[in-house]
PyMOL Python script that loads the backbone (N, CA, C, O; Angstrom):
from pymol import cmd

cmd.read_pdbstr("""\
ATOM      1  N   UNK A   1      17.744  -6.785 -49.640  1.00  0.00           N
ATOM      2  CA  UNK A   1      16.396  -6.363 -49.984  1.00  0.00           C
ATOM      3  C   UNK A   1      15.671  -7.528 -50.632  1.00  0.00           C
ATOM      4  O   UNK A   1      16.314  -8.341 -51.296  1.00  0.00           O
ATOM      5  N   UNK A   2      14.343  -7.647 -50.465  1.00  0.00           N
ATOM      6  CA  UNK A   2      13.672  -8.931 -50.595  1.00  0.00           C
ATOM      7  C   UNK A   2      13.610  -8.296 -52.191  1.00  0.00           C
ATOM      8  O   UNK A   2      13.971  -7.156 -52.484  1.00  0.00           O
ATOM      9  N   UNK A   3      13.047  -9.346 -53.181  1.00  0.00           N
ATOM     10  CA  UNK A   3      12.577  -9.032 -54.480  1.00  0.00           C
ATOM     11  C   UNK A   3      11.433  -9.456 -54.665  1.00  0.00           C
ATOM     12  O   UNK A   3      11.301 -10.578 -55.154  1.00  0.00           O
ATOM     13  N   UNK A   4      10.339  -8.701 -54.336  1.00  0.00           N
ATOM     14  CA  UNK A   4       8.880  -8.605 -54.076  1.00  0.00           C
ATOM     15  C   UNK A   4       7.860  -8.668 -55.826  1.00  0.00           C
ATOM     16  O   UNK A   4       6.747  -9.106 -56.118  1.00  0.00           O
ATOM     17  N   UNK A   5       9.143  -7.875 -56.750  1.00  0.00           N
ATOM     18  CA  UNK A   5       8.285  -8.272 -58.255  1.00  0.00           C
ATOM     19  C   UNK A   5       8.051  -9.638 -58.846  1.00  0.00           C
ATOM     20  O   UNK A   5       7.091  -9.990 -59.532  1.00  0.00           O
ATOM     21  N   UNK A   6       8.987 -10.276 -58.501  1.00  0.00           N
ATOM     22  CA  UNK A   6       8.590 -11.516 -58.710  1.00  0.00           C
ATOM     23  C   UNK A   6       7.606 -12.731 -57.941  1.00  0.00           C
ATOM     24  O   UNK A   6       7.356 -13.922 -58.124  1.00  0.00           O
ATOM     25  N   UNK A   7       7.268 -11.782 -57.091  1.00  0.00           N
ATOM     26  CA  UNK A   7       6.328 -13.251 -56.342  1.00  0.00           C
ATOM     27  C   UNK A   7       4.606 -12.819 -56.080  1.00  0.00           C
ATOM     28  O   UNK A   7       4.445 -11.669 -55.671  1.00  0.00           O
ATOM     29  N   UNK A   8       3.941 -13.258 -56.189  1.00  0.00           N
ATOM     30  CA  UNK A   8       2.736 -13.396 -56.029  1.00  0.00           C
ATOM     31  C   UNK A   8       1.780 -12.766 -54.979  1.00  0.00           C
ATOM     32  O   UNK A   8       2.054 -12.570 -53.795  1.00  0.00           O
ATOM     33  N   UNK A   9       0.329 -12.414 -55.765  1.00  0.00           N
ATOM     34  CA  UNK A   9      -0.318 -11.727 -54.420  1.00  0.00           C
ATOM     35  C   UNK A   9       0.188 -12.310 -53.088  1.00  0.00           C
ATOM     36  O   UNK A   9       0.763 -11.858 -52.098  1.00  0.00           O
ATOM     37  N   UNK A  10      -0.439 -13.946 -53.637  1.00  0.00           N
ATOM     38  CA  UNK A  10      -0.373 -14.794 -51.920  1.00  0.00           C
ATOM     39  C   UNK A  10       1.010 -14.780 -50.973  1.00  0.00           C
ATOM     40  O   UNK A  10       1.063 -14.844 -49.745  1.00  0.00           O
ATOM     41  N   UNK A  11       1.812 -14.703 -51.670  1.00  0.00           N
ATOM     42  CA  UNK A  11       3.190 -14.744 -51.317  1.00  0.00           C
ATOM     43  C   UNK A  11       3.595 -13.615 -50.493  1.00  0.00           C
ATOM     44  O   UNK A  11       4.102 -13.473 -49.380  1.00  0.00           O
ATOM     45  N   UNK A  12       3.115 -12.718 -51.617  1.00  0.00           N
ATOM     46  CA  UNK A  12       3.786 -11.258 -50.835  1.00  0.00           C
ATOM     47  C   UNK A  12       2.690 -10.809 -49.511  1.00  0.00           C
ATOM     48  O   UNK A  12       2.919  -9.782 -48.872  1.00  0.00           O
ATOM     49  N   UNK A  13       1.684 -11.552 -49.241  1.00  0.00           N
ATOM     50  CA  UNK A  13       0.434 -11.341 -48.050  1.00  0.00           C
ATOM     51  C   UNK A  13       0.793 -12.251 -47.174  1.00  0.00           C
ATOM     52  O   UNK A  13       0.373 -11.919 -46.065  1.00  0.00           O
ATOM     53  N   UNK A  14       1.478 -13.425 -47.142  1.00  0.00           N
ATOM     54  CA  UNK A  14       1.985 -14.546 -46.492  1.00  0.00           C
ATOM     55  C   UNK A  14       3.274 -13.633 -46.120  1.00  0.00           C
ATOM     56  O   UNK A  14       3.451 -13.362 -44.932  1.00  0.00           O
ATOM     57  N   UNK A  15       4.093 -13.198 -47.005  1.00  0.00           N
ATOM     58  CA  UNK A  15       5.116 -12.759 -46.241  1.00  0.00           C
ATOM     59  C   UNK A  15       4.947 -11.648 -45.255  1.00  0.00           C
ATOM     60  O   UNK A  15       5.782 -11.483 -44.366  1.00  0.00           O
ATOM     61  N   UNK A  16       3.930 -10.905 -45.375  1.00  0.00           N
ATOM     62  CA  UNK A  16       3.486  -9.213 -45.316  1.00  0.00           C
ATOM     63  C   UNK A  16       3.006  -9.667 -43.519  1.00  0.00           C
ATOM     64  O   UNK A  16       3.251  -9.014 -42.504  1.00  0.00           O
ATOM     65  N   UNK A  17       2.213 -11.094 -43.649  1.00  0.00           N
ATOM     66  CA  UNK A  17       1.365 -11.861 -42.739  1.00  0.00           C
ATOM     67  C   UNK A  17       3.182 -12.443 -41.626  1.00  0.00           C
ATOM     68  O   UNK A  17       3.732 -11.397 -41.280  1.00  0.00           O
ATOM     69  N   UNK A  18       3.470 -12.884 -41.453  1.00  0.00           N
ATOM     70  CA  UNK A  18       4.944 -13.174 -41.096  1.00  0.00           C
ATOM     71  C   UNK A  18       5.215 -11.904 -40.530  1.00  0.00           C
ATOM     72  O   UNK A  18       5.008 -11.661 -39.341  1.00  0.00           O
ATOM     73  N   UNK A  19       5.720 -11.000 -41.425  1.00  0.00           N
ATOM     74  CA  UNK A  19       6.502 -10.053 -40.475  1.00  0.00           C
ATOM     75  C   UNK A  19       5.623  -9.216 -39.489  1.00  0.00           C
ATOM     76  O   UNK A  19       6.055  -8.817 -38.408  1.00  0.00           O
ATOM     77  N   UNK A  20       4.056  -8.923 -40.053  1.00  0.00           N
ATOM     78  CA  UNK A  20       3.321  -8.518 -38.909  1.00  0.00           C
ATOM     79  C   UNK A  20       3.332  -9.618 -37.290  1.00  0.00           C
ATOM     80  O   UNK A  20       3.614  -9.303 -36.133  1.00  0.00           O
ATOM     81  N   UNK A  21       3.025 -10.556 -37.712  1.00  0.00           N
ATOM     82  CA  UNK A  21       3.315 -11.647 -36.346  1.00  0.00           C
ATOM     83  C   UNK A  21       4.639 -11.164 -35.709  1.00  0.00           C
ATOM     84  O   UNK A  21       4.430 -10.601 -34.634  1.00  0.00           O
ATOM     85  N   UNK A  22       5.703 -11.212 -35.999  1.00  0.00           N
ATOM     86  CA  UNK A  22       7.066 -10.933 -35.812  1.00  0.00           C
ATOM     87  C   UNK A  22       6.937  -9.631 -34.825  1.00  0.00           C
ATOM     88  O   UNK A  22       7.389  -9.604 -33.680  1.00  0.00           O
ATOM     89  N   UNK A  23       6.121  -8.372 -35.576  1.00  0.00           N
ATOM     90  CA  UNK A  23       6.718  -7.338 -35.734  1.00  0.00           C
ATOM     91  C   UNK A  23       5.533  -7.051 -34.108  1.00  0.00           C
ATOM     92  O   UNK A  23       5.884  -6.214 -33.276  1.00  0.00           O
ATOM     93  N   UNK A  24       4.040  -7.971 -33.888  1.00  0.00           N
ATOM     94  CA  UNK A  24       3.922  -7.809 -32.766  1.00  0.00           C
ATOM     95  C   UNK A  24       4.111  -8.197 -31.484  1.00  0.00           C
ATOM     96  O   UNK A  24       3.912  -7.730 -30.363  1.00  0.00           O
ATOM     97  N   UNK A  25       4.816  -9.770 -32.252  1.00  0.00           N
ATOM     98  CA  UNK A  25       5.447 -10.458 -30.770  1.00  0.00           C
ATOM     99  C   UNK A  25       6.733  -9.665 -29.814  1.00  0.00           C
ATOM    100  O   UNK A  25       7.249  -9.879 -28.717  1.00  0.00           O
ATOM    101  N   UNK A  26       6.859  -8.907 -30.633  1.00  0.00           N
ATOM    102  CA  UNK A  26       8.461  -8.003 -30.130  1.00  0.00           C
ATOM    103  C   UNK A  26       7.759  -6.662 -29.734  1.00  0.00           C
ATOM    104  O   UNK A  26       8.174  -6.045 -28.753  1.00  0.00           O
ATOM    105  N   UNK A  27       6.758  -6.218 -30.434  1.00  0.00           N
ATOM    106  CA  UNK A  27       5.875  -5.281 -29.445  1.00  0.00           C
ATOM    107  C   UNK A  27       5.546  -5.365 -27.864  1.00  0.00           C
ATOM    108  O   UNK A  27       5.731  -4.519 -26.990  1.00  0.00           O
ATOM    109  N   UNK A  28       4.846  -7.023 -27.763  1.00  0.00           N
ATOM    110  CA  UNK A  28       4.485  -7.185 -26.960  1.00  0.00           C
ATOM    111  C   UNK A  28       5.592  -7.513 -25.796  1.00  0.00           C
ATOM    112  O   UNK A  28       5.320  -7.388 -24.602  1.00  0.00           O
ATOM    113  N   UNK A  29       6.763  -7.911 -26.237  1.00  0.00           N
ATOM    114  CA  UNK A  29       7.604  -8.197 -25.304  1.00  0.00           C
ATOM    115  C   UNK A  29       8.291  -6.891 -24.757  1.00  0.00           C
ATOM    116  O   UNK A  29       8.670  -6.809 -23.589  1.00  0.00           O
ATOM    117  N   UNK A  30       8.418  -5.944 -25.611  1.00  0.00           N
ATOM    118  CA  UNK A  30       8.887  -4.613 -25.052  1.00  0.00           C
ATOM    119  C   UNK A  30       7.702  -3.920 -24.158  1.00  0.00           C
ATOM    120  O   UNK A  30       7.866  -3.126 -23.232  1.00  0.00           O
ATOM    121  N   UNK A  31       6.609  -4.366 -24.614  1.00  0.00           N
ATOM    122  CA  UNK A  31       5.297  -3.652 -23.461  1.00  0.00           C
ATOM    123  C   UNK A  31       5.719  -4.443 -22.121  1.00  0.00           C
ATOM    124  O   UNK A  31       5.960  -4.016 -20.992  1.00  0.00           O
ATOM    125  N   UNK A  32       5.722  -5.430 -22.522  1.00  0.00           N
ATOM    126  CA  UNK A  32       5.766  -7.219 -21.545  1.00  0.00           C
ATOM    127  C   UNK A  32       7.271  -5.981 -20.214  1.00  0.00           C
ATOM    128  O   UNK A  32       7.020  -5.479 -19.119  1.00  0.00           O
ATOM    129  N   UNK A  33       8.464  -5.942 -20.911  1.00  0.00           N
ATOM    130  CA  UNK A  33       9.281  -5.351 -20.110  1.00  0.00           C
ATOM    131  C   UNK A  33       9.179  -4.095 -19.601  1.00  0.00           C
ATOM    132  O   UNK A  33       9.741  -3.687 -18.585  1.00  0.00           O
ATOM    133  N   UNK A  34       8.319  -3.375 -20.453  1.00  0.00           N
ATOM    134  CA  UNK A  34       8.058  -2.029 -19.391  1.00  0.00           C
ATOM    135  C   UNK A  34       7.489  -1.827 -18.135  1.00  0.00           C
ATOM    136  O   UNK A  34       7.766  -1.104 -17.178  1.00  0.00           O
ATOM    137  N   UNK A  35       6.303  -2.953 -18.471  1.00  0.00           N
ATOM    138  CA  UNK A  35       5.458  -3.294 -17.279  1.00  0.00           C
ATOM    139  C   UNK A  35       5.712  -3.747 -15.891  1.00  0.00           C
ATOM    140  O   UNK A  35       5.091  -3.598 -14.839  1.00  0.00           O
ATOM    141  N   UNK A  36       7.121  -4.515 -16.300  1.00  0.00           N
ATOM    142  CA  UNK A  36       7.333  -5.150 -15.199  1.00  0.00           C
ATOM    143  C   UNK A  36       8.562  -4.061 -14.646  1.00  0.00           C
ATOM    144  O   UNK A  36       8.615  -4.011 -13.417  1.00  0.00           O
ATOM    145  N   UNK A  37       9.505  -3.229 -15.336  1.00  0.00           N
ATOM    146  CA  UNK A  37      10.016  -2.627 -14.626  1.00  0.00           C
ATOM    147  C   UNK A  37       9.440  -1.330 -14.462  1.00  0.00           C
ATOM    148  O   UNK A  37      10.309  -0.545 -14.082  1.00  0.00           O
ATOM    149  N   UNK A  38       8.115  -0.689 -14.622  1.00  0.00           N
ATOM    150  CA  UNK A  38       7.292  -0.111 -13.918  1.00  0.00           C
ATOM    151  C   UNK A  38       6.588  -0.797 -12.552  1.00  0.00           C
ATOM    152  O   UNK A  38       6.247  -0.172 -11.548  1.00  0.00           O
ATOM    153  N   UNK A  39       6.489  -1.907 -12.724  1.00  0.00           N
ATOM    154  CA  UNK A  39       5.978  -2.828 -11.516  1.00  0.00           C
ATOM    155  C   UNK A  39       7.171  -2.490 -10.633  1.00  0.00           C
ATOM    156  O   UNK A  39       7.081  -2.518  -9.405  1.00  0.00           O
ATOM    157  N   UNK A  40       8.000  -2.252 -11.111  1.00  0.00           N
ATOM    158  CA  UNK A  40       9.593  -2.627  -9.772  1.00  0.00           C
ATOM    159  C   UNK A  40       9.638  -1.183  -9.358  1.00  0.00           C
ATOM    160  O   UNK A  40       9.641  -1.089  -8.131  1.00  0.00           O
ATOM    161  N   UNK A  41       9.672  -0.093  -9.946  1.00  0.00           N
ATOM    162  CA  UNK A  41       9.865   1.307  -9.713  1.00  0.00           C
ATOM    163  C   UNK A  41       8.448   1.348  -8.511  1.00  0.00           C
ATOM    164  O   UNK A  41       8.467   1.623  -7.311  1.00  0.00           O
ATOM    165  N   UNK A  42       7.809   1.131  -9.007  1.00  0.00           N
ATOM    166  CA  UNK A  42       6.739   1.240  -7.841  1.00  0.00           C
ATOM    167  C   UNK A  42       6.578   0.486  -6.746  1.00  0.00           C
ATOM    168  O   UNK A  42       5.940   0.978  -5.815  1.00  0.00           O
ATOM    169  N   UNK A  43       7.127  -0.881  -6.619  1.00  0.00           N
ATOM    170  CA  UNK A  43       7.572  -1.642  -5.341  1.00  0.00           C
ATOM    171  C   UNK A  43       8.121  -0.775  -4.725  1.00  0.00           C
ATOM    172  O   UNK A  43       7.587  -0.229  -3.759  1.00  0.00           O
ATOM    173  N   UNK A  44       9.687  -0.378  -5.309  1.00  0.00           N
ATOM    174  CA  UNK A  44      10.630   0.603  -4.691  1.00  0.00           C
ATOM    175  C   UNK A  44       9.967   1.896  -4.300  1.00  0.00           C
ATOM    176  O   UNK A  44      10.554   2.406  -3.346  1.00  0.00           O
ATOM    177  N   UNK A  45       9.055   2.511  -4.677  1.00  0.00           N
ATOM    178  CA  UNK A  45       8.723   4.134  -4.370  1.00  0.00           C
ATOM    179  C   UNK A  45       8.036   3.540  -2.810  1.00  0.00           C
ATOM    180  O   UNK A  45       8.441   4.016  -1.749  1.00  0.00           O
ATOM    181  N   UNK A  46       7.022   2.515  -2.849  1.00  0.00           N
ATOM    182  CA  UNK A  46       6.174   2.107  -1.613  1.00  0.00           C
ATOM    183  C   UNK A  46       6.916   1.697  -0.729  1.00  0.00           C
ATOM    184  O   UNK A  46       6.616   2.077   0.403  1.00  0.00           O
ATOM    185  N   UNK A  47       8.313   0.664  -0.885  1.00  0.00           N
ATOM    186  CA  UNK A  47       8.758   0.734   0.208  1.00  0.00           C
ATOM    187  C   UNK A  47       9.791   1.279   0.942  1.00  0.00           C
ATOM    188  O   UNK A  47      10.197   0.843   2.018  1.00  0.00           O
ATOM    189  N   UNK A  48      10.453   2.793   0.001  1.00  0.00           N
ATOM    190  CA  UNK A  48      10.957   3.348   0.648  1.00  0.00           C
ATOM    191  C   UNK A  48       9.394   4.558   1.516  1.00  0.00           C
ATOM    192  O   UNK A  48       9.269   4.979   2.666  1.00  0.00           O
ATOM    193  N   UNK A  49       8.662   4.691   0.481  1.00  0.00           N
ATOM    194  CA  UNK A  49       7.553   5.336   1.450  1.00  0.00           C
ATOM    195  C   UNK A  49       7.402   4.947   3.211  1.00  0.00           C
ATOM    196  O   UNK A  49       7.361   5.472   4.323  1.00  0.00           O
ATOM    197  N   UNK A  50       7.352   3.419   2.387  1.00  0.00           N
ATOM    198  CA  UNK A  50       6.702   2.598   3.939  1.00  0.00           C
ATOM    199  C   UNK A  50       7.939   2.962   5.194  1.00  0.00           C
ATOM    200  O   UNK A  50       7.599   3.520   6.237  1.00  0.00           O
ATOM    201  N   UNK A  51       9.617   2.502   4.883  1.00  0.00           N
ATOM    202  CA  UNK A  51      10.205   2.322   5.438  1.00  0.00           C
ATOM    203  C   UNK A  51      10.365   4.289   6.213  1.00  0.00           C
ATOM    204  O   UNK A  51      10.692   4.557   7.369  1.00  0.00           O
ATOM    205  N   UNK A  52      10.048   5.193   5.221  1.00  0.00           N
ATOM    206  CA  UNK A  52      10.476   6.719   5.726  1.00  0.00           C
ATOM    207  C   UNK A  52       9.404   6.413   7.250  1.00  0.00           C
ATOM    208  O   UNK A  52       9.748   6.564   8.422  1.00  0.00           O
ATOM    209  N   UNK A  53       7.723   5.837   6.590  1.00  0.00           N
ATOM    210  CA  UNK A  53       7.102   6.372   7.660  1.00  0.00           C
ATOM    211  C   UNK A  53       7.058   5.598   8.712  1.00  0.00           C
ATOM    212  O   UNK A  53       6.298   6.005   9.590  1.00  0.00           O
ATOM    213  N   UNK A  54       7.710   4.451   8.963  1.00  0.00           N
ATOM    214  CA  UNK A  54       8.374   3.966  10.144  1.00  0.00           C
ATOM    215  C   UNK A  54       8.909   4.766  10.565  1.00  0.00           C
ATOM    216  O   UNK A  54       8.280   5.407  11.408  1.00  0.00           O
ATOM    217  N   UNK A  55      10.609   5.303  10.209  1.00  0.00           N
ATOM    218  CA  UNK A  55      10.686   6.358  10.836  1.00  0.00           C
ATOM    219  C   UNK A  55      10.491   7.795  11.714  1.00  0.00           C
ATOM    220  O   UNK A  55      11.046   8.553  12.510  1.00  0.00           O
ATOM    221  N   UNK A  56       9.611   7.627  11.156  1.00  0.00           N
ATOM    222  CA  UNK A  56       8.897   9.003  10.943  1.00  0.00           C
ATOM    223  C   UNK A  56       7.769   8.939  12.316  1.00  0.00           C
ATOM    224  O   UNK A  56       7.453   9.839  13.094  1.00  0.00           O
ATOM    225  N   UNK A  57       7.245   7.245  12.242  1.00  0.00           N
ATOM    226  CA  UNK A  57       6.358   7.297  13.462  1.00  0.00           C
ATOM    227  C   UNK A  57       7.384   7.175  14.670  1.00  0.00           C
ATOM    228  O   UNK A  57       7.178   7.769  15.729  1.00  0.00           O
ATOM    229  N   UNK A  58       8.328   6.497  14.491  1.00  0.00           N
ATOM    230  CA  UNK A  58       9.437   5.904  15.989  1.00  0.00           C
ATOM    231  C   UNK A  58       9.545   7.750  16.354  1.00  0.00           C
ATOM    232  O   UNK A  58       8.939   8.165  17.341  1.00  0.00           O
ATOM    233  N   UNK A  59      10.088   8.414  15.762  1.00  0.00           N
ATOM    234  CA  UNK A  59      10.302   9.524  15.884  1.00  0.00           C
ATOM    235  C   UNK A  59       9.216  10.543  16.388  1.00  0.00           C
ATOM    236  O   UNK A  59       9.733  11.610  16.717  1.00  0.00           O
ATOM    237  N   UNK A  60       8.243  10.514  16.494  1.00  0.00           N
ATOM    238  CA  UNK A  60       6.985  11.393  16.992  1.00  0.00           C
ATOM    239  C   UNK A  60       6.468  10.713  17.940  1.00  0.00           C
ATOM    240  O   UNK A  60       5.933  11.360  18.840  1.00  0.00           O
ATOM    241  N   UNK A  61       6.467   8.787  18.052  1.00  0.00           N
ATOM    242  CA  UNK A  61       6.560   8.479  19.460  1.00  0.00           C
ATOM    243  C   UNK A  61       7.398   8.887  20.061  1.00  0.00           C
ATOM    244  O   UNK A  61       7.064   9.352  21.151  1.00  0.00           O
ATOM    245  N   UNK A  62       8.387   8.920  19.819  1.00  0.00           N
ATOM    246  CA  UNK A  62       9.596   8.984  21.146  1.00  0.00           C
ATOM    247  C   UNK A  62       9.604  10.525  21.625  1.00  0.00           C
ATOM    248  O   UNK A  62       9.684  10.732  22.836  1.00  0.00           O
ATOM    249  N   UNK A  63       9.501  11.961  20.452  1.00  0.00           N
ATOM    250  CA  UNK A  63       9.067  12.754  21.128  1.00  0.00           C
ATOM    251  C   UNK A  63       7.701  12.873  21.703  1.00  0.00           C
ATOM    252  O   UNK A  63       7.635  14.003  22.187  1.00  0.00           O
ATOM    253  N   UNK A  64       6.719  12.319  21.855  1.00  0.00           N
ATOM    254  CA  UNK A  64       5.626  12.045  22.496  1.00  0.00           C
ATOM    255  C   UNK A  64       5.736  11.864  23.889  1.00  0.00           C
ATOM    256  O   UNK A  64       5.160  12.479  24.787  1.00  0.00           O
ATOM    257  N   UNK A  65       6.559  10.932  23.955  1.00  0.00           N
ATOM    258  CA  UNK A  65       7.367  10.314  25.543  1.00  0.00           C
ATOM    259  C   UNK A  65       7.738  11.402  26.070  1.00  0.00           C
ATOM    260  O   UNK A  65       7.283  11.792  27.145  1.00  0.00           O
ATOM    261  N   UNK A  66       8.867  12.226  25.190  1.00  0.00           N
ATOM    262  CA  UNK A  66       9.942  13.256  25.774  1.00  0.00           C
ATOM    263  C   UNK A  66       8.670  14.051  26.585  1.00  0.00           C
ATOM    264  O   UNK A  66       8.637  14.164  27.810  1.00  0.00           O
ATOM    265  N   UNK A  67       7.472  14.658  25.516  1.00  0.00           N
ATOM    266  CA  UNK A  67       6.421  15.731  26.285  1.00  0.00           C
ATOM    267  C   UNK A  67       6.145  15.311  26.949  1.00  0.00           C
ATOM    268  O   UNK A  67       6.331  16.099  27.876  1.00  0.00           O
ATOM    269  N   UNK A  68       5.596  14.177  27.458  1.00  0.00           N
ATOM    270  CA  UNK A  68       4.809  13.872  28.294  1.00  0.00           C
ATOM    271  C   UNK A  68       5.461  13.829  29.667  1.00  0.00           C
ATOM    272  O   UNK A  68       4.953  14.485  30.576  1.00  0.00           O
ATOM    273  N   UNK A  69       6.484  13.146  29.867  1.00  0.00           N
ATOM    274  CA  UNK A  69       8.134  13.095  30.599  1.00  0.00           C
ATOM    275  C   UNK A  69       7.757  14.859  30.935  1.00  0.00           C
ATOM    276  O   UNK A  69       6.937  15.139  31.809  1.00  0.00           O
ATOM    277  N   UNK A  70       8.445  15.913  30.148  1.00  0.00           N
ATOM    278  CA  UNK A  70       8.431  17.031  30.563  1.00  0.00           C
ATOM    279  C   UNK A  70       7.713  17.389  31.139  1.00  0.00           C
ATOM    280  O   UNK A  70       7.908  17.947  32.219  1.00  0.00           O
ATOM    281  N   UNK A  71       6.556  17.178  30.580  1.00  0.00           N
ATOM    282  CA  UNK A  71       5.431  17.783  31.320  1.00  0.00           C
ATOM    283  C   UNK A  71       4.956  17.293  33.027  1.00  0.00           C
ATOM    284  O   UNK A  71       4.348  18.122  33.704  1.00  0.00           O
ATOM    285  N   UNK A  72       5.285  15.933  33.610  1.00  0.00           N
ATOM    286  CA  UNK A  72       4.854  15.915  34.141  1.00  0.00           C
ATOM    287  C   UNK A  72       6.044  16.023  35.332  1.00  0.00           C
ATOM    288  O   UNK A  72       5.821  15.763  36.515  1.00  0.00           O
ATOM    289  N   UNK A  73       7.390  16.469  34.783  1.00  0.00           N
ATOM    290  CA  UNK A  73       8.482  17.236  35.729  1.00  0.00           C
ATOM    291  C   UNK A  73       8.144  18.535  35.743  1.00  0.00           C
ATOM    292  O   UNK A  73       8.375  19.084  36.820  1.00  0.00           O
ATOM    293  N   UNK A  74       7.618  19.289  34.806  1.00  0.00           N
ATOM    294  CA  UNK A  74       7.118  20.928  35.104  1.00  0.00           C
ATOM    295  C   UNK A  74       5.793  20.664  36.109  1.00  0.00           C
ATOM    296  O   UNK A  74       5.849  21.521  36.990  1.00  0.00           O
ATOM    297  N   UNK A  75       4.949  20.036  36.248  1.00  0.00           N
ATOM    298  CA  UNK A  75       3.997  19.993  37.232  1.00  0.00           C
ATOM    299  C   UNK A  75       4.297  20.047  38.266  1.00  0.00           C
ATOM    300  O   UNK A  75       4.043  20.891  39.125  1.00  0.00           O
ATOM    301  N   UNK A  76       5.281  18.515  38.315  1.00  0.00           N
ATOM    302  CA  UNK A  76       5.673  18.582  39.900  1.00  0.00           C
ATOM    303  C   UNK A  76       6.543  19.968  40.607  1.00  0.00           C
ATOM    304  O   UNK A  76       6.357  20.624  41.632  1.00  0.00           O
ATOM    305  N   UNK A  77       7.557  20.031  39.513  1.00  0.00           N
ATOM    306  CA  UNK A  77       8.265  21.538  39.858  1.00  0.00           C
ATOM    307  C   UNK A  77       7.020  22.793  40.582  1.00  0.00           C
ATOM    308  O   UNK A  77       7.049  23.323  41.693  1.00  0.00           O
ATOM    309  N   UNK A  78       6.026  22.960  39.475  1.00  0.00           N
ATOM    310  CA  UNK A  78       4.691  23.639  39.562  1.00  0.00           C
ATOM    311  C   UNK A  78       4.494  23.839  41.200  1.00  0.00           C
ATOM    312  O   UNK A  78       4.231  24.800  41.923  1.00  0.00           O
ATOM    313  N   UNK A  79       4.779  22.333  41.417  1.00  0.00           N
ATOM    314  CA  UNK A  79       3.340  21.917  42.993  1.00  0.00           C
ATOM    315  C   UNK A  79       4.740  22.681  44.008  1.00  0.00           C
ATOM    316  O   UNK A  79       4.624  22.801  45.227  1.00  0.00           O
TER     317      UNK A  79
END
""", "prot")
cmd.dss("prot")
cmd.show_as("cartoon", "prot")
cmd.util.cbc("prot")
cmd.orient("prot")
């Protein structure tokens, strides 16, 4: 424990001045790290987004093909 009765307005405002600096550089570095692994969580959400809706399109082309394919063997069947 510091012993604060013995030392002086200036002293104890100089010291008071110190640990506030301290106490926001370590603020800022814990903001500093949230940010960036919020930055990363959200890379990751977009490109599994991105990568589903690749899928997602290959898959509604290719049944696209299949209908169209069908359809134009039920016609001819049709004729």
């Amino acid at each position: 424990m510091h012993d604060f009765k013995n030392k002086t307005d200036e002293e104890l405002l100089d010291w008071l001045d110190k640990w506030t600096i301290t106490i926001n550089q370590d603020q800022q570095v814990v903001i500093t790290e949230l940010e960036k692994r919020s930055i990363d969580k959200l890379k990751k959400l977009i490109d599994s987004f991105s990568s589903s809706s690749e899928r997602y399109s290959k898959r509604i082309l290719f049944l696209t093909w299949v209908l169209v394919v069908l359809t134009i063997v039920l016609v001819i069947i049709a004729l």
